[in-house]
N, CA, C and O of each residue as an XYZ file, in Angstrom:
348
protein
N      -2.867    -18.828     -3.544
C      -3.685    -17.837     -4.233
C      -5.127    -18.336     -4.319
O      -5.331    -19.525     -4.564
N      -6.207    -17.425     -4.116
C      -7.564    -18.116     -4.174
C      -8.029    -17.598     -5.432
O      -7.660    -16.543     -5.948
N      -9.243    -18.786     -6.092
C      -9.561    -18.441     -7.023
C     -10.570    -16.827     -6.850
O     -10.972    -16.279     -5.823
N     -10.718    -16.456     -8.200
C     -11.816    -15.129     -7.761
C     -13.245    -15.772     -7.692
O     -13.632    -16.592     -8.524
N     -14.028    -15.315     -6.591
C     -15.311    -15.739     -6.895
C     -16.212    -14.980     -6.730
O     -15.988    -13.968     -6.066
N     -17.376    -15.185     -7.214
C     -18.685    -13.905     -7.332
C     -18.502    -12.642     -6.215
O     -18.849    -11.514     -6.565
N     -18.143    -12.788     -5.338
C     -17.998    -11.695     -4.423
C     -16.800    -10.482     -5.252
O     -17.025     -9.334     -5.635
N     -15.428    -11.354     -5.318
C     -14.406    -10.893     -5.799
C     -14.532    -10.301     -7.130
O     -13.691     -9.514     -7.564
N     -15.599    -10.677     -7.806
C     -15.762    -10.636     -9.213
C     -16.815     -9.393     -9.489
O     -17.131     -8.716    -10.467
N     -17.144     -9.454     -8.255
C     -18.784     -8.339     -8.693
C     -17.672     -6.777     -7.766
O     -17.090     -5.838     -8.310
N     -17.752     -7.017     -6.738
C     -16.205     -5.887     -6.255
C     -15.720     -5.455     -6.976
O     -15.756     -4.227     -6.897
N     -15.000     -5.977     -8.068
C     -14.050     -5.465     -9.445
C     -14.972     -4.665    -10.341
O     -14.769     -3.479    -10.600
N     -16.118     -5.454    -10.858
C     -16.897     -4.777    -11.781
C     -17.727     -3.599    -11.059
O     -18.263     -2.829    -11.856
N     -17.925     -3.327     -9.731
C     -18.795     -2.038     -8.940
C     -17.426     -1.334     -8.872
O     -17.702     -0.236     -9.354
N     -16.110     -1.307     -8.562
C     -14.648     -0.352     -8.722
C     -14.215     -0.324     -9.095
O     -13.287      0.439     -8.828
N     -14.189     -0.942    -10.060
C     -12.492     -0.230    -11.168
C     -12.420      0.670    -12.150
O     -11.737      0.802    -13.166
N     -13.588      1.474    -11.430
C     -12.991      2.880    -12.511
C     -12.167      3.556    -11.113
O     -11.626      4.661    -11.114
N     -12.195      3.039    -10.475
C     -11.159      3.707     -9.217
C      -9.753      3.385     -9.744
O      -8.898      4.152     -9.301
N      -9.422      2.683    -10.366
C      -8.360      2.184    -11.055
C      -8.027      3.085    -12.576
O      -7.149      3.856    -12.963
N      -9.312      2.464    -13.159
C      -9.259      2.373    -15.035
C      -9.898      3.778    -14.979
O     -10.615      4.115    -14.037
N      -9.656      4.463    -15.867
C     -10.483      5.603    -16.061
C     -11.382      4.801    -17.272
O     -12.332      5.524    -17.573
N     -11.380      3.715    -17.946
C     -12.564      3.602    -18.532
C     -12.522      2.021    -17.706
O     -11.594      1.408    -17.180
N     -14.603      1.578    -17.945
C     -14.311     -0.164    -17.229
C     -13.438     -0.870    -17.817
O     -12.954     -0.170    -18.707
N     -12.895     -2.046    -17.801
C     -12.624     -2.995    -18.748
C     -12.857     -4.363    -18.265
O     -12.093     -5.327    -18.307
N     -14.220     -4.263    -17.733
C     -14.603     -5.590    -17.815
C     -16.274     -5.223    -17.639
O     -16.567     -4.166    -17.081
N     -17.302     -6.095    -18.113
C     -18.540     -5.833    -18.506
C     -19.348     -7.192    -17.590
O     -20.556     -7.409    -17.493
N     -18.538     -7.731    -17.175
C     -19.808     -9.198    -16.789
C     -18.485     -9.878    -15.790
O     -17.300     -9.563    -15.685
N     -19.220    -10.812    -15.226
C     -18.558    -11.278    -14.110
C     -16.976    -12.723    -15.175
O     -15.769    -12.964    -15.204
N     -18.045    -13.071    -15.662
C     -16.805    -13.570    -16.464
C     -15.413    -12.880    -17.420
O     -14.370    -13.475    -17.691
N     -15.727    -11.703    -17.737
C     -15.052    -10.338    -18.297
C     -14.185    -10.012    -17.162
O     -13.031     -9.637    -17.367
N     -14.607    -10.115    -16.117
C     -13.880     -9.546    -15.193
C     -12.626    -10.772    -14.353
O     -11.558    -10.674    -13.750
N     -13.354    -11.628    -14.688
C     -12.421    -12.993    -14.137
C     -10.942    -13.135    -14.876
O      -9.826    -13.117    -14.357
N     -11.446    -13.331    -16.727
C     -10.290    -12.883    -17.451
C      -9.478    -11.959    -17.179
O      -8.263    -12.107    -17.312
N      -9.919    -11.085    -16.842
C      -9.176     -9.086    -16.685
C      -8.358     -9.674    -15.557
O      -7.179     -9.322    -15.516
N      -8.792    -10.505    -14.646
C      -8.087     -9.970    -13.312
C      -7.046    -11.562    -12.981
O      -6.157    -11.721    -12.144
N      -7.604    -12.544    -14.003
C      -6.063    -13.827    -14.638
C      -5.168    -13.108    -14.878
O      -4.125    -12.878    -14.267
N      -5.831    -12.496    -16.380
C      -4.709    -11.859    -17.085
C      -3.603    -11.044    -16.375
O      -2.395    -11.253    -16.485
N      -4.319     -9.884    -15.474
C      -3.212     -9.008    -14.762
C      -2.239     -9.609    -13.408
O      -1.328     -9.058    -12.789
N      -2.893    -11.037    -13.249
C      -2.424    -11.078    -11.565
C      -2.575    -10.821    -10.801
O      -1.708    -10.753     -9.930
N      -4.078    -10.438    -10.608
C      -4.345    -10.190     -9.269
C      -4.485    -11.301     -8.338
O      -4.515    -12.526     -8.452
N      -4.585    -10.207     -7.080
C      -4.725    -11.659     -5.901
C      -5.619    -10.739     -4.992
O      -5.853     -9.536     -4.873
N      -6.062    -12.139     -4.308
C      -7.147    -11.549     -3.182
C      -6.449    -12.409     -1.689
O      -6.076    -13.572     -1.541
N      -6.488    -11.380     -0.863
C      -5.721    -11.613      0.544
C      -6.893    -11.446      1.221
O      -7.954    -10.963      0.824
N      -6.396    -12.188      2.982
C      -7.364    -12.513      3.656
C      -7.411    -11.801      4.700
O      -8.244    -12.036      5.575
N      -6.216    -10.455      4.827
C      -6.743     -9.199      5.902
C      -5.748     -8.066      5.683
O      -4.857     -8.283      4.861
N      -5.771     -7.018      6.235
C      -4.958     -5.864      5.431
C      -3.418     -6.085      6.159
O      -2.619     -5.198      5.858
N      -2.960     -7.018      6.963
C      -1.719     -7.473      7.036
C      -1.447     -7.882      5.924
O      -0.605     -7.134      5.428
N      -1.783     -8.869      5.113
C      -1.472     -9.698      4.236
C      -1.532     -8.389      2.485
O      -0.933     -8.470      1.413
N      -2.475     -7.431      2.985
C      -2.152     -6.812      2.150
C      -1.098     -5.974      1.928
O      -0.693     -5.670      0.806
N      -0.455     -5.436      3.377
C       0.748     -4.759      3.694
C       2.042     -5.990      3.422
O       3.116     -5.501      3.072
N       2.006     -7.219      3.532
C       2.964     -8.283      3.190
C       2.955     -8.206      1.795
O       4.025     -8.147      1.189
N       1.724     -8.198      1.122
C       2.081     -8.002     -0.508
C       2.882     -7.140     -1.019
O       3.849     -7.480     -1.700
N       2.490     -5.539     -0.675
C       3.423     -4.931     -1.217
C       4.631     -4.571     -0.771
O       5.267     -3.599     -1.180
N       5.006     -5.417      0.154
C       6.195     -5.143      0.833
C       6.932     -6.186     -0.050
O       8.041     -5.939     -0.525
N       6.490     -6.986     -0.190
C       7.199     -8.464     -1.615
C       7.534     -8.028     -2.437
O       8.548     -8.293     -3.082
N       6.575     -7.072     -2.652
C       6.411     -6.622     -4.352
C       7.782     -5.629     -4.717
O       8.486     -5.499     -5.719
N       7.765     -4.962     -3.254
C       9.121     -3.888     -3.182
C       8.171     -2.627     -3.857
O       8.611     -1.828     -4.684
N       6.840     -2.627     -3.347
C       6.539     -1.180     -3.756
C       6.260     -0.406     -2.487
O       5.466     -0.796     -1.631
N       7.067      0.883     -2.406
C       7.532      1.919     -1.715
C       6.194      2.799     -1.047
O       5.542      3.742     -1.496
N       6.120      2.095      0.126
C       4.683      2.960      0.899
C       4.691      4.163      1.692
O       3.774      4.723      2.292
N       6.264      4.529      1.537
C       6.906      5.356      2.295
C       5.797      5.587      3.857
O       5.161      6.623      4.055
N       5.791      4.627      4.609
C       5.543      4.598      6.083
C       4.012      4.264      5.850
O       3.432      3.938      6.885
N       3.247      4.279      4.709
C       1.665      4.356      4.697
C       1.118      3.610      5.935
O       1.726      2.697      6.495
N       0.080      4.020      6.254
C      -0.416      3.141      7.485
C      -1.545      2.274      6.786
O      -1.994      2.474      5.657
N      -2.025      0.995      7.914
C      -2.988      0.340      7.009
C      -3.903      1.389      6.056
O      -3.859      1.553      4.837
N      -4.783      2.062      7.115
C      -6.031      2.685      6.325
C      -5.434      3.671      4.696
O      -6.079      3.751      3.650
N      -4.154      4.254      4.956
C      -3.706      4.627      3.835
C      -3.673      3.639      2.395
O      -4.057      3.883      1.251
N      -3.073      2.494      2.969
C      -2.889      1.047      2.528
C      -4.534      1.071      1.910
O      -4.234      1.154      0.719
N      -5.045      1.065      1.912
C      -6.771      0.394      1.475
C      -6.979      1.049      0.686
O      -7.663      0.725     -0.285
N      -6.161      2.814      0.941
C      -6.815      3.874      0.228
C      -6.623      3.705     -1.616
O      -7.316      4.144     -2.534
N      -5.445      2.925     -1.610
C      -4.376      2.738     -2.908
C      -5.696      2.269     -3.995
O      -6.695      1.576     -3.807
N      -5.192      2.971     -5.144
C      -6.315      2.284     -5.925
C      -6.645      0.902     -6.142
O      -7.715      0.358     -6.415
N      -5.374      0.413     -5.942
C      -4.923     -0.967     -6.377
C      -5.823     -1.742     -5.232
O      -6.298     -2.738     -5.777
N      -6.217     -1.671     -3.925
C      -6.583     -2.474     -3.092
C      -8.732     -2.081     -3.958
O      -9.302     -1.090     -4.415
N      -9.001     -3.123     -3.787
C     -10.478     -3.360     -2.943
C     -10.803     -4.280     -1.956
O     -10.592     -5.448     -1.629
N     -11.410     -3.265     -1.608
C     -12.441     -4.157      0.082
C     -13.338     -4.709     -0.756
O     -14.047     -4.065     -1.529
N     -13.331     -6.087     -0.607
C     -14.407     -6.770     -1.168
C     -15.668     -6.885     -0.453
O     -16.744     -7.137     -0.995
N     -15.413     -6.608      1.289
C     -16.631     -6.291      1.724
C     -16.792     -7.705      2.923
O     -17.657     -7.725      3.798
N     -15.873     -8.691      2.730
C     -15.929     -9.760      3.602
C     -14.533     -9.806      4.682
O     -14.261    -10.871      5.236
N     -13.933     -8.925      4.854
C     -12.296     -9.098      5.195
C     -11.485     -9.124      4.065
O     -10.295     -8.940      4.318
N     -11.807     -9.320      2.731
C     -10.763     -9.899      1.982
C     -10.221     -8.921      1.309
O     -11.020     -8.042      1.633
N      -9.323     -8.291      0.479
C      -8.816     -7.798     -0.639
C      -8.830     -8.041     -1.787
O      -9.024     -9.257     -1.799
N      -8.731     -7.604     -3.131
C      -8.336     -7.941     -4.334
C      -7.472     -6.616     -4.355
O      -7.694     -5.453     -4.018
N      -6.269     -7.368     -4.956
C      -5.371     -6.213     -5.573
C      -4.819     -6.193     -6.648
O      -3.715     -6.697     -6.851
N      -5.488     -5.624     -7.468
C      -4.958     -5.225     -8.788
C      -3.807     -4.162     -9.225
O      -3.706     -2.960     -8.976
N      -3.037     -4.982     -9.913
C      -1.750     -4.274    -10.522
C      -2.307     -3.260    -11.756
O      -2.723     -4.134    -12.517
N      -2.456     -2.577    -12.128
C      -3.199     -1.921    -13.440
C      -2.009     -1.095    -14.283
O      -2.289     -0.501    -15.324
């Protein structure tokens, strides 16, 4: 698991009302807590994001990658990577 870092951290705080209908995190450290606390993880290409939720046993019924990205739960952090938040 990699730690979150400023990239991962500023990603969360510019999207997650794509998630949250309200923010819940205000600053890059706000957001570090938020995303300990829930378990998120950040993967290193949208295979690895399709391996996650296939672990997880959540039901994509056939989704294709780009569907896959669409999920609220994924962000493109903008480097290859993912964060995926459970919410």
């Amino acid at each position: 698991m990699h730690e979150f870092d400023d990239a991962v951290l500023q990603c969360f705080l510019d999207n997650q009302l794509q998630l949250f209908p309200q923010p819940v995190a205000d600053s890059l450290e706000a957001a570090e807590a938020f995303l300990e606390e829930c378990m998120a993880v950040v993967v290193d290409s949208l295979e690895e994001v399709v391996e996650y939720f296939e672990e997880e046993g959540i039901d994509m019924d056939g989704a294709t990658g780009d569907e896959i990205l669409e999920a609220d739960e994924v962000f493109d952090v903008g480097d290859g990577r993912y964060l995926i938040v459970e919410g």
